[in-house]
C-alpha positions in Angstrom: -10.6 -3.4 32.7 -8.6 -0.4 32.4 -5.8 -1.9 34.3 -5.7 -4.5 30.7 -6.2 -1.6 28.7 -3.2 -0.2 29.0 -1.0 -3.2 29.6 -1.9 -4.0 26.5 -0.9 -0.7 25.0 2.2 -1.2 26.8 2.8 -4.9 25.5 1.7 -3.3 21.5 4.2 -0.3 22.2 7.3 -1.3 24.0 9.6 -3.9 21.8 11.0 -6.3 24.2 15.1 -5.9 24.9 16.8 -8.9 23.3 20.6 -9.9 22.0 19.8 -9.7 18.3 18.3 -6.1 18.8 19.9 -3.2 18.0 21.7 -1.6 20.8 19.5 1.5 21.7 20.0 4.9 23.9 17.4 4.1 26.7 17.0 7.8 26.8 15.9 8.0 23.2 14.3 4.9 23.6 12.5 6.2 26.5 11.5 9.8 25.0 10.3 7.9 21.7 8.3 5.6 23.5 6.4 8.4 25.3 5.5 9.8 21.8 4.2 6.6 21.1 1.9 5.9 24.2 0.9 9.9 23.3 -0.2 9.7 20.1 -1.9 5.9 20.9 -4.0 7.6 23.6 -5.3 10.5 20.9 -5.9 7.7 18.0 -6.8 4.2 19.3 -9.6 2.5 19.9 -10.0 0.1 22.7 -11.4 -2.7 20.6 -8.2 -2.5 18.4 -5.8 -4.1 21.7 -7.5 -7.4 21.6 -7.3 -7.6 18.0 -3.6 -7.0 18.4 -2.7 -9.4 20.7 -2.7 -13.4 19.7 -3.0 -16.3 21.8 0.4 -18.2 20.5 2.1 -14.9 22.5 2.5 -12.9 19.5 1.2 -8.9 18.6 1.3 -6.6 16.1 3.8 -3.8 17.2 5.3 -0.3 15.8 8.3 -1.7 13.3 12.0 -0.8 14.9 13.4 -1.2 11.4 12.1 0.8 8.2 13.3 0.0 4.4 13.2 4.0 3.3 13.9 3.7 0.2 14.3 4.5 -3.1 11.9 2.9 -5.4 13.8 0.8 -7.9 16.8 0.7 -6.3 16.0 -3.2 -5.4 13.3 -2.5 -1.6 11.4 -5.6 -2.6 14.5 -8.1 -3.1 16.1 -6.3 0.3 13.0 -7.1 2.6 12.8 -10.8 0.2 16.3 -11.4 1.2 16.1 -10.1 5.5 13.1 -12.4 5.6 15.1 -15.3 5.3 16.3 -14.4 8.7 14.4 -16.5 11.6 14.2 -12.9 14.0 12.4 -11.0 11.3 8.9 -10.5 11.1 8.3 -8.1 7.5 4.6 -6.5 6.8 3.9 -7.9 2.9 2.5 -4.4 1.5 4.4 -1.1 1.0 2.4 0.5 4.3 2.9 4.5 2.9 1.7 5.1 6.7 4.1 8.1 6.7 4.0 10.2 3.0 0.1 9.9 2.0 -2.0 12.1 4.2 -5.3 9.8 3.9 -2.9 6.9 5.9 -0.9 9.2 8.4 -4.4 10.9 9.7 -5.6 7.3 10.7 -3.0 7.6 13.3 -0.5 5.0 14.9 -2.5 2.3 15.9 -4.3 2.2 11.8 0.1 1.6 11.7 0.2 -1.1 13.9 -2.7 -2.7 12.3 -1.2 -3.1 8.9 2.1 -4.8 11.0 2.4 -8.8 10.7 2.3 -10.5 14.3 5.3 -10.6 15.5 7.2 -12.7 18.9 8.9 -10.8 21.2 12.9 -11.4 19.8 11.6 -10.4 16.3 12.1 -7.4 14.5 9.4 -5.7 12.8 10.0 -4.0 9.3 8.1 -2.4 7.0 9.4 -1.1 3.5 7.8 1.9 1.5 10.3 3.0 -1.1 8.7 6.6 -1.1 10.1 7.2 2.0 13.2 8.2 1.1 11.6 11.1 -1.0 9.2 12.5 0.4 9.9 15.6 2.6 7.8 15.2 5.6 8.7 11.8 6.8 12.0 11.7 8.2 10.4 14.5 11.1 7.4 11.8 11.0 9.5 8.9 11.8 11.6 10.6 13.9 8.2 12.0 15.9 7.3 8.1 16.5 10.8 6.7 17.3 14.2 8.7 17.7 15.8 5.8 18.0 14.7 3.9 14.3 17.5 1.9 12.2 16.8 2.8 8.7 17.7 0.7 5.8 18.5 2.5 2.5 19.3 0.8 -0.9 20.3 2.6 -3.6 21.7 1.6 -7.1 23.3 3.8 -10.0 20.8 6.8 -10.3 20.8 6.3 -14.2 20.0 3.0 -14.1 17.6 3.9 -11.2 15.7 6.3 -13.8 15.5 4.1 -16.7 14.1 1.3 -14.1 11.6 4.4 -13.0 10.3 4.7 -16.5 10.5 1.0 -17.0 7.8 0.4 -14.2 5.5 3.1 -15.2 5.7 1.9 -19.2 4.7 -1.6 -18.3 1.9 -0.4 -16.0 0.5 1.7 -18.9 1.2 -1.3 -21.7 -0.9 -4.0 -18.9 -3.7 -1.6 -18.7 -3.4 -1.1 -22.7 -3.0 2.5 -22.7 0.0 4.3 -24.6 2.7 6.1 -22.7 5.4 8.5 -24.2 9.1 6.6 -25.5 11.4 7.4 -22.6 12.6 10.2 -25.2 10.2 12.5 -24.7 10.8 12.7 -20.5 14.2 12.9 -21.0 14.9 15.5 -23.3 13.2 19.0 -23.0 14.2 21.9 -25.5 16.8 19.9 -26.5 18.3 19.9 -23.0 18.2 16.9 -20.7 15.0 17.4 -18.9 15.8 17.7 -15.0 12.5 19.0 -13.9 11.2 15.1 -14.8 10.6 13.4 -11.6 12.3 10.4 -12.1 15.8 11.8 -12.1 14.7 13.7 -9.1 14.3 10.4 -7.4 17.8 9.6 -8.2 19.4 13.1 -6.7 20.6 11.3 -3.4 22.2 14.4 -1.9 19.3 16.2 -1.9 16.6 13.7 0.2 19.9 12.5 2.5 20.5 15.8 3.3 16.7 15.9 4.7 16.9 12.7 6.6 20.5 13.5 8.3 18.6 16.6 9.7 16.3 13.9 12.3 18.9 10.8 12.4 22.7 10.1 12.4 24.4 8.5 9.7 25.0 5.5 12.0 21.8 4.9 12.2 21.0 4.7 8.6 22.4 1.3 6.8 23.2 2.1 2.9 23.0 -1.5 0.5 24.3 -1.2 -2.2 21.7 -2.2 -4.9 23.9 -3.0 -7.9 26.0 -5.1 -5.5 22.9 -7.1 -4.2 21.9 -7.9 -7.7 25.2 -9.1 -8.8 26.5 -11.3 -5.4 23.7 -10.9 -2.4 25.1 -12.6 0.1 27.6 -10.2 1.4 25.6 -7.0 1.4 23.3 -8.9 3.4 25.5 -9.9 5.9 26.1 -6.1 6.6 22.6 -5.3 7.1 22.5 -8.3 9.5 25.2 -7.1 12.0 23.3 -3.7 11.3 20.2 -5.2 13.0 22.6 -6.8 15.8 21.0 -10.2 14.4 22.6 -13.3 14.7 24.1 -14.4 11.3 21.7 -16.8 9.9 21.8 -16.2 6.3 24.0 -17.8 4.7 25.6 -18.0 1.1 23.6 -21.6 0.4 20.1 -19.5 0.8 21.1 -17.8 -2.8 21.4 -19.2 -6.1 21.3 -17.6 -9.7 18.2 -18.6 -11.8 20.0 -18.7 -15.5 16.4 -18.5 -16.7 15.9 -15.3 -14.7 19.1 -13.8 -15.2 19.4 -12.5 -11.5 19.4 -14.3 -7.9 16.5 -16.4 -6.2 16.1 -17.5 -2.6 16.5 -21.0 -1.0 14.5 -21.2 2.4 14.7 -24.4 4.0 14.0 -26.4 1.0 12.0 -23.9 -0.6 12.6 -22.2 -3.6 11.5 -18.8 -4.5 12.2 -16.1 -7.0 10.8 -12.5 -7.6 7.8 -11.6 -9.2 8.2 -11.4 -13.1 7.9 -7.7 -13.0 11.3 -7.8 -11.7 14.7 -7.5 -14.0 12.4 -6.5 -16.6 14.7 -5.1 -20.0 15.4 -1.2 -19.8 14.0 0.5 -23.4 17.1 1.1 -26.0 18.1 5.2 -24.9 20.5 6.8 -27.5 24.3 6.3 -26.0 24.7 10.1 -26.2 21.9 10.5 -24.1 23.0 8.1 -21.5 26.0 10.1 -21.1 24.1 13.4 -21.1 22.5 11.5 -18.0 25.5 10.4 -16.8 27.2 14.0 -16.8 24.2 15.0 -15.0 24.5 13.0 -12.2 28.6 13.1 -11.6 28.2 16.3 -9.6 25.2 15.4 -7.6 27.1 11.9 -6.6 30.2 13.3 -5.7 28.0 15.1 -2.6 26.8 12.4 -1.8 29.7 10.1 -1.6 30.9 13.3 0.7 27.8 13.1 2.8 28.0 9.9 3.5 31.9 9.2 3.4 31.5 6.3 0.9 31.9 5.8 -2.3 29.8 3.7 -5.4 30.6 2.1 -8.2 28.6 4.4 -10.4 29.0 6.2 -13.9 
């Protein structure tokens, strides 16, 4: 019995090596696998292998590929997109496994539980666009697996803040309470507000800076959000060689809904858009204060494009 035990934990644990993986150190591999097995053995249960492991030959595993971030910056059409792809295997809900407390205490096995089951050539990936922000989990996801490809996707960080506010006024309207004109978080003493959280969100420099501290540049894969909206196809094809996937995706899985006014997907027959709350309308902001944003953020971006050695198409 104990001999199952822990090939089990072994099977849930160790990805299997395959062509469309990424290419991995096997000493990092090996030293974040150990992690792994050491932090199963303090938070597992033994009932929670069987439930695990499926008779078709499939388990739940630890993802090898993590959407970071940042909220509104277009997470939810990036994981729509990679799913296309036959060697991906995505969890449905944003997991928040590493930045809320209540979820990282449940250890990595309550992780593994919220993973879809996945075959052995798949890919595993999860997406919590909090990531990115919060300070403790780049030394979280580093603690579990050195060796983690990281996707990032990020979009103009003015039009990232207005999409911010966007999301939380809608919330409010649904649940027919009032919420402040985007106005009032903006401006402060006259001044442009930078203590409001949303244009924190959109200071780049600041949360790359934290994650370059645990993983390399190449192991983190930048999209380009306001590229994805406008012509998908491309970007996507980066984040596949990325993954060391075989190209799958093609241009025919993509058509623009005129209704919509952005992109849908074309699986097999099947067509599929996002949800509604999706491309909603940003509120009317006073041009002078769009450039009072836009001033804001030139300085911050520049570092940025010098931390990462790229450059965006942003104000």
């Amino acid at each position: 019995m104990a001999a199952f035990l822990l090939g089990a934990v072994l099977l849930i644990v160790q990805p299997q090596i395959v062509p469309s993986r990424p290419a991995i150190n096997s000493k990092a591999e090996t030293s974040a696998q150990s992690v792994q097995r050491e932090l199963l053995k303090k938070t597992s249960q033994k009932n929670d292998f069987k439930e695990n492991i499926h008779s078709n030959g499939s388990c739940r595993q630890l993802p090898q590929t993590i959407i970071i971030g940042v909220r509104k910056g277009g997470t939810r059409a990036l994981l729509e997109m990679l799913s296309l792809h036959p060697d991906i295997a995505a969890a449905e809900s944003e997991v928040h496994f590493f930045d809320w407390e209540e979820h990282y205490r449940n250890g990595l096995q309550w992780y593994i539980n919220q993973m879809p089951f996945s075959y052995p050539h798949q890919i595993t990936v999860e997406k919590t666009p909090a990531y990115f922000t919060s300070p403790k989990v780049p030394e979280r996801v580093h603690n579990m697996n050195q060796s983690m490809r990281l996707l990032l996707i990020l979009r103009d960080p003015s039009e990232r803040v207005l999409s911010d506010y966007t999301q939380v006024f809608y919330n409010h309207m649904q649940k027919h309470k009032p919420y402040p004109s985007i106005e009032q978080f903006l401006i402060k003493d006259g001044e442009l507000n930078v203590d409001y959280k949303a244009i924190n969100r959109s200071l780049y420099y600041v949360h790359m800076q934290n994650w370059l501290k645990y993983f390399p540049l190449d192991h983190i894969h930048i999209v380009d959000g306001d590229k994805l909206i406008k012509d998908p196809f491309p970007e996507i094809e980066k984040v596949e060689r990325f993954l060391k996937l075989s190209p799958q995706i093609n241009a025919s899985n993509f058509y623009f809904n005129k209704t919509k006014g952005f992109y849908c997907l074309r699986d097999g027959g099947r067509e599929r858009c996002l949800h509604e709350s999706k491309g909603r309308a940003h509120p009317q902001v006073d041009t002078r204060l769009l450039e009072k944003l836009h001033e804001y953020f030139h300085e911050p971006n520049k570092k940025f494009f010098e931390l990462v050695g790229r450059t965006f198409d942003w104000h």
